[in-house]
C-alpha positions as CSV (number, residue, x, y, z in Angstrom):
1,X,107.9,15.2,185.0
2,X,109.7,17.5,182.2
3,X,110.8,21.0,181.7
4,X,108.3,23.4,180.9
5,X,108.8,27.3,179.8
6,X,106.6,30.0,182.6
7,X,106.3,33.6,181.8
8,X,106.2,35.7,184.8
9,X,104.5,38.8,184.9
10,X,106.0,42.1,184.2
11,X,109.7,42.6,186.2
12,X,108.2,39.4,188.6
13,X,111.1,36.6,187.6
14,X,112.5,36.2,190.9
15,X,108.9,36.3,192.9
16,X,107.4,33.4,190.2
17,X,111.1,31.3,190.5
18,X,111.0,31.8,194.8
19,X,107.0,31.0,194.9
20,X,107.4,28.0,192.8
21,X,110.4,26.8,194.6
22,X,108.3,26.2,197.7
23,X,106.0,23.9,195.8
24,X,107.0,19.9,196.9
25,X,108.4,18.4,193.7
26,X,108.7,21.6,191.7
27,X,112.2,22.0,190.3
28,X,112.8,26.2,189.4
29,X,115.6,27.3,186.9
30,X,116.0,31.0,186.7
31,X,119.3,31.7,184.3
32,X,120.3,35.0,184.6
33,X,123.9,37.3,183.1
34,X,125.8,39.4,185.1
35,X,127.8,42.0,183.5
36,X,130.7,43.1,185.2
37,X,130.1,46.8,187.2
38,X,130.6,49.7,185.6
39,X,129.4,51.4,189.0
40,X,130.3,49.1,192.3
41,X,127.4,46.7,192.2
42,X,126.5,43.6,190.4
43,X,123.1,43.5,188.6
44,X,121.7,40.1,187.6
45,X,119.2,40.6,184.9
46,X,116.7,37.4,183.5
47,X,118.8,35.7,180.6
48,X,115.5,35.6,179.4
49,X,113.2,38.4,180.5
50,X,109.7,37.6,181.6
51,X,110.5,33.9,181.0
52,X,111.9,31.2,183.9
53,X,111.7,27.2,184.0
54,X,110.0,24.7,186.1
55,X,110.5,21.0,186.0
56,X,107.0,19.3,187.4
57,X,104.2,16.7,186.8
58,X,101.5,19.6,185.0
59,X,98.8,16.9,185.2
60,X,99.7,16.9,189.5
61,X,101.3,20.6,190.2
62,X,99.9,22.7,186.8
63,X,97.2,24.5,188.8
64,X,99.7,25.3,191.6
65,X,102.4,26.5,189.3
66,X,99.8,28.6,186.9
67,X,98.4,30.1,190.0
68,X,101.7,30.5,191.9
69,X,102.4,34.4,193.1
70,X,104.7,36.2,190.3
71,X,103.4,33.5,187.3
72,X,101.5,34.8,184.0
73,X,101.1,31.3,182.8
74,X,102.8,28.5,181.8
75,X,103.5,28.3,178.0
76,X,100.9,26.6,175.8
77,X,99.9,25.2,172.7
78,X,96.1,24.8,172.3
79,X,95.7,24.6,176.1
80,X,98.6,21.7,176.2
81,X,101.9,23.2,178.3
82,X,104.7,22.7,175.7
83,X,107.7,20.8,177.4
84,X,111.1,22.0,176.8
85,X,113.5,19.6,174.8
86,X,115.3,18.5,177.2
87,X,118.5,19.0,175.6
88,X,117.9,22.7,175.4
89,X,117.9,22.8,179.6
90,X,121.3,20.6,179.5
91,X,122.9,23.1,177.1
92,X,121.6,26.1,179.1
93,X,122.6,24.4,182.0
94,X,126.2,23.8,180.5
95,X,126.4,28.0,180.1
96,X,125.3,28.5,182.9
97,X,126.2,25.9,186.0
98,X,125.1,27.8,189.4
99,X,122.0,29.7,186.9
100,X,124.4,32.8,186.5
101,X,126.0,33.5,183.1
102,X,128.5,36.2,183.1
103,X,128.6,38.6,180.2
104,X,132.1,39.8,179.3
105,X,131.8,44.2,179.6
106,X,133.9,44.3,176.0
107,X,132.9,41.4,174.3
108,X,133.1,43.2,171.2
109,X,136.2,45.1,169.0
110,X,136.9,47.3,166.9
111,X,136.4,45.7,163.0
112,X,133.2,43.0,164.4
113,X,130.4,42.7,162.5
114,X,126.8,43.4,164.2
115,X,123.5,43.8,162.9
116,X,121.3,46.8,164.0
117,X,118.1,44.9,166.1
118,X,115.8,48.2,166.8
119,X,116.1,52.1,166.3
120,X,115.9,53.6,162.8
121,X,119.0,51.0,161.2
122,X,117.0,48.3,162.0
123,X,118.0,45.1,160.0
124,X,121.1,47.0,158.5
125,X,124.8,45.2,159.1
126,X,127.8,47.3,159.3
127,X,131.4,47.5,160.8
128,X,132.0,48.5,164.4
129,X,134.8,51.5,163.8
130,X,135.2,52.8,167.0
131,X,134.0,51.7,171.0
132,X,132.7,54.3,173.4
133,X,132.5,52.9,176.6
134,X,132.0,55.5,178.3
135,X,128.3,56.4,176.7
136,X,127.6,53.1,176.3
137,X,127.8,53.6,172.2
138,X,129.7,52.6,169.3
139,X,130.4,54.0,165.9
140,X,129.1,52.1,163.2
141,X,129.6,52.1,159.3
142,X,127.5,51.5,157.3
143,X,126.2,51.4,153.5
144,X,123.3,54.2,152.9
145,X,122.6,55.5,149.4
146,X,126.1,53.9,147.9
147,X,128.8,55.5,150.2
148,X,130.1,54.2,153.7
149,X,128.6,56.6,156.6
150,X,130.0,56.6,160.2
151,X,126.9,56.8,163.2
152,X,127.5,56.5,166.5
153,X,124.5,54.4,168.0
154,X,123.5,52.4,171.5
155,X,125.5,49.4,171.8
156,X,122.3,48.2,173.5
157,X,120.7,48.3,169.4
158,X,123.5,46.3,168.2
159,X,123.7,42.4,168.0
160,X,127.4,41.5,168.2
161,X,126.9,37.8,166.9
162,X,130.4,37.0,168.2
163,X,129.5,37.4,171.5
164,X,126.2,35.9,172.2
165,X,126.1,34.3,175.4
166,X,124.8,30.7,173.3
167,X,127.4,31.1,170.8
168,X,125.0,31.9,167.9
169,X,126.7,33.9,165.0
């Protein structure tokens, strides 16, 4: 028995991780972040969108898990599932105890470096100059053309390697 990676189907985490968890000797991990509520409800969101893990025999329970309610398929390479180390499901375990990691709602400042992950600054760096929480945005400055411009973009664009649930950065 090992670890394996499923992809659920579109916005189906939680149907693929309670189907499977019915299965006898199917073991379902589902880590997921909560961010602290801005409104007066807590929303737990996939840590991993369209992606949850199952510990089981594939050669006994790999039809039952591909075909479970809620499953894609189970990850492959050239029609072999590919286990996960197993030291990547103690480390996320670690994080993330009872399968919920909470996310700081600030864990960023004023003066962090981020890097730009979609939108038209794709790929550039810059300088988080100001925070503004209330649109969800931040001002960022960055090098265009030689001289240090100010935009305000979505903080939901921005990787703030400092605060990466994993600690990468």
């Amino acid at each position: 028995m090992g670890w394996y990676c499923i992809r659920s189907k579109p916005r189906m985490e939680a149907v693929a991780s309670a189907t499977l968890q019915t299965l006898d000797d199917v073991e379902v991990f589902l880590p997921r972040t909560i961010r602290p509520p801005k409104a007066k409800s807590y929303s737990a969101q996939p840590l991993f969108p369209g992606y949850l893990f199952a510990r089981f025999d594939p050669v006994v329970h790999g039809r039952n898990v591909q075909f479970a309610r809620g499953v894609s398929y189970v990850v492959r390479r050239k029609e072999i599932p590919v286990p996960v180390p197993s030291q990547v499901m103690i480390e996320i375990r670690i994080i993330s105890p009872d399968g919920i990691l909470q996310i700081p709602d600030q864990p960023h400042r004023v003066g962090d470096s981020v890097r730009v992950i979609s939108g038209l600054f794709r790929g550039d760096e810059g300088k988080v100059t100001q925070l503004v929480p209330a649109r969800q945005r931040v001002k960022v400055l960055f090098e265009i053309l030689g001289r240090s411009t100010e935009v305000e973009i979505d903080e939901d664009t921005v990787d703030f390697p400092s605060a990466h649930p994993l600690g990468v950065g």
